[in-house]
C-alpha positions as CSV (number, residue, x, y, z in Angstrom):
1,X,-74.9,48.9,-25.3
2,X,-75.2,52.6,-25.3
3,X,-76.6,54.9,-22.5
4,X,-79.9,54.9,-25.2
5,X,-80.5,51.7,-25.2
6,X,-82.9,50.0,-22.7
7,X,-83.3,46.7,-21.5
8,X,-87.3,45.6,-21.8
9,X,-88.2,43.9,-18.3
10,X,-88.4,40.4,-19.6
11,X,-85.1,40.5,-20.3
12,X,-84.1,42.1,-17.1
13,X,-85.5,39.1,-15.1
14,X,-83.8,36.9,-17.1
15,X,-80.7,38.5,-16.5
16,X,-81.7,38.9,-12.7
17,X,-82.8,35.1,-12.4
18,X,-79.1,34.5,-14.0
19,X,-77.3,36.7,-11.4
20,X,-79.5,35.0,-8.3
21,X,-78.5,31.1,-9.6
22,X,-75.2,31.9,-9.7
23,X,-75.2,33.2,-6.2
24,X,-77.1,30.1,-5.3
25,X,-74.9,28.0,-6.9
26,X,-72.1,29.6,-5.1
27,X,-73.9,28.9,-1.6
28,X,-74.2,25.5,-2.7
29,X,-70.8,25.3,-3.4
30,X,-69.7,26.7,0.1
31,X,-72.2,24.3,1.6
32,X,-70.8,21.0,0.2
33,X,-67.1,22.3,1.5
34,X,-68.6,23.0,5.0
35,X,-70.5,19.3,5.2
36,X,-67.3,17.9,3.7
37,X,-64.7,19.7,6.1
38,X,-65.0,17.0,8.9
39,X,-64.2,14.4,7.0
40,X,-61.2,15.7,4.8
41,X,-59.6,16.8,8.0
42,X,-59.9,13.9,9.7
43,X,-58.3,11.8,6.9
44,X,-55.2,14.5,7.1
45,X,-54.2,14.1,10.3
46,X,-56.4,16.8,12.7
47,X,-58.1,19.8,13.2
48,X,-54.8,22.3,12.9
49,X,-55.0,21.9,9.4
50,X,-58.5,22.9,9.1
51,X,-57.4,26.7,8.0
52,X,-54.9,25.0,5.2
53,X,-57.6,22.9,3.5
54,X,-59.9,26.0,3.3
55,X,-57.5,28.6,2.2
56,X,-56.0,25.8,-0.3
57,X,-59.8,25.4,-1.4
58,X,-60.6,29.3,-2.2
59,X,-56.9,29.7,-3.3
60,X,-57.8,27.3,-6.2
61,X,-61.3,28.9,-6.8
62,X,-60.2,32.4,-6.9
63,X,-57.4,31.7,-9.3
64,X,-59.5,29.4,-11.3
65,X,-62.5,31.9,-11.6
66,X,-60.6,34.6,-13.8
67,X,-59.4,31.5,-15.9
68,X,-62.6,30.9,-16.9
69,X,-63.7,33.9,-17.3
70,X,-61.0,34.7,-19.9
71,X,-62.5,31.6,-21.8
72,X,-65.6,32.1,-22.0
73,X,-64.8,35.9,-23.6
74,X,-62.3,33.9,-26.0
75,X,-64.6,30.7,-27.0
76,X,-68.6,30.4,-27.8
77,X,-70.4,29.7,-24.4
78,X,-71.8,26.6,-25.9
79,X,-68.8,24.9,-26.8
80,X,-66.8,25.9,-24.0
81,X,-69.9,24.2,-21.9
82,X,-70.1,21.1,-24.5
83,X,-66.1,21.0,-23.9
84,X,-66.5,21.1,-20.5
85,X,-69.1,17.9,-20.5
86,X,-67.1,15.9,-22.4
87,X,-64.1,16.4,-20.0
88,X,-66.2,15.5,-17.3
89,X,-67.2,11.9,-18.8
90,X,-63.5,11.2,-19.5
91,X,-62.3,11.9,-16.6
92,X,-65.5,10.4,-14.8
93,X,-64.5,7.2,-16.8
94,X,-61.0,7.5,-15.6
95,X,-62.1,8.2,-12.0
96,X,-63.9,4.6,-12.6
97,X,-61.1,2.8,-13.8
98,X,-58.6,4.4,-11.5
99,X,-60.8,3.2,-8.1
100,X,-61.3,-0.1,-9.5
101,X,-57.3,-0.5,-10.2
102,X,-56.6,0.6,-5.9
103,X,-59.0,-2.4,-5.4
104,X,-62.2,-0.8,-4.7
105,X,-65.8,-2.7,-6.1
106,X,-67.5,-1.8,-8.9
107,X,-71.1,-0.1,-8.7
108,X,-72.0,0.4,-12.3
109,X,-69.6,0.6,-14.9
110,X,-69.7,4.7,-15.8
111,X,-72.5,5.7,-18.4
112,X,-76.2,7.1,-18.7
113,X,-78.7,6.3,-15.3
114,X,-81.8,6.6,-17.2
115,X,-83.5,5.2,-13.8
116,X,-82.6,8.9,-12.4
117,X,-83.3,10.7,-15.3
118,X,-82.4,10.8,-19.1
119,X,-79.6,13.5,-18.9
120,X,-77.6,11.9,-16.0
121,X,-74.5,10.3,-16.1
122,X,-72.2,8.6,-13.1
123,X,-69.6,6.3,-12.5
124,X,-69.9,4.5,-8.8
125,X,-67.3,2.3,-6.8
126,X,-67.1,1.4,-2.9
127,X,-63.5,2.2,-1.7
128,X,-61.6,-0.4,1.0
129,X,-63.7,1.0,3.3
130,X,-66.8,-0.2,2.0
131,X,-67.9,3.8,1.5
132,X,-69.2,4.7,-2.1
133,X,-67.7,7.0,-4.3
134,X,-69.1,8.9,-7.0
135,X,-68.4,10.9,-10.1
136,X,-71.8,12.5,-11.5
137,X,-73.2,14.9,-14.3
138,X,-76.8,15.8,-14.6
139,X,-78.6,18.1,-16.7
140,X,-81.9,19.6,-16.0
141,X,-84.8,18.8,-18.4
């Protein structure tokens, strides 16, 4: 894009409403870890690791984020995403298979919950504990 060229306003707001999702996305992202902290530290051992389980968390999101990055500029968007569905339902299936093989109950063998929607797909089990776990992908209509 030259210094010329101009981008109309429709396609500014697209490009806006992009920017603002990701942000919102990245909120959301913060605010699972937060809602999540009490319960990961508490299955480590206390509340002096608290610091290590974040710093280990945005350790692994900062290095990941430049890896993705780099493959999105080396592979089509779309396939890169397709690729990236299609590893989630393996290893959603394996998550399955995995819980079920420590001894925790099945809740739905893993596949399509048209009850919820068309586009999602989960896998559910109940650990020992009796507390259920869940592997998800959903796709907005």
């Amino acid at each position: 894009m030259t210094t010329d060229q101009v981008i109309d306003a429709k396609r500014r707001m697209w490009i806006i409403g992009a920017a603002l999702l990701a942000l919102f996305l990245g909120a959301m992202d913060a605010l699972i870890m937060s809602a999540a902290m009490p319960t990961i530290v508490a299955e480590l051992g206390g509340m002096s690791l608290y610091a290590w389980v974040y710093s280990a968390y945005f350790l692994a999101r900062a290095a990941a984020l430049p890896i993705f990055g780099k493959l999105a500029d080396l592979f089509e968007t779309k396939k890169l995403f397709l690729f990236s569905i299609g590893l989630f339902l393996l290893s959603s299936n394996a998550f399955h298979a995995a819980a079920l093989a420590a001894g925790g109950s099945d809740e739905g063998a893993p596949g399509p919950r048209p009850q919820y929607s068309e586009t999602y797909y989960g896998a559910y089990v109940r650990d020992l504990d009796g507390n259920k776990l869940q592997a998800v992908c959903y796709a907005p209509d």
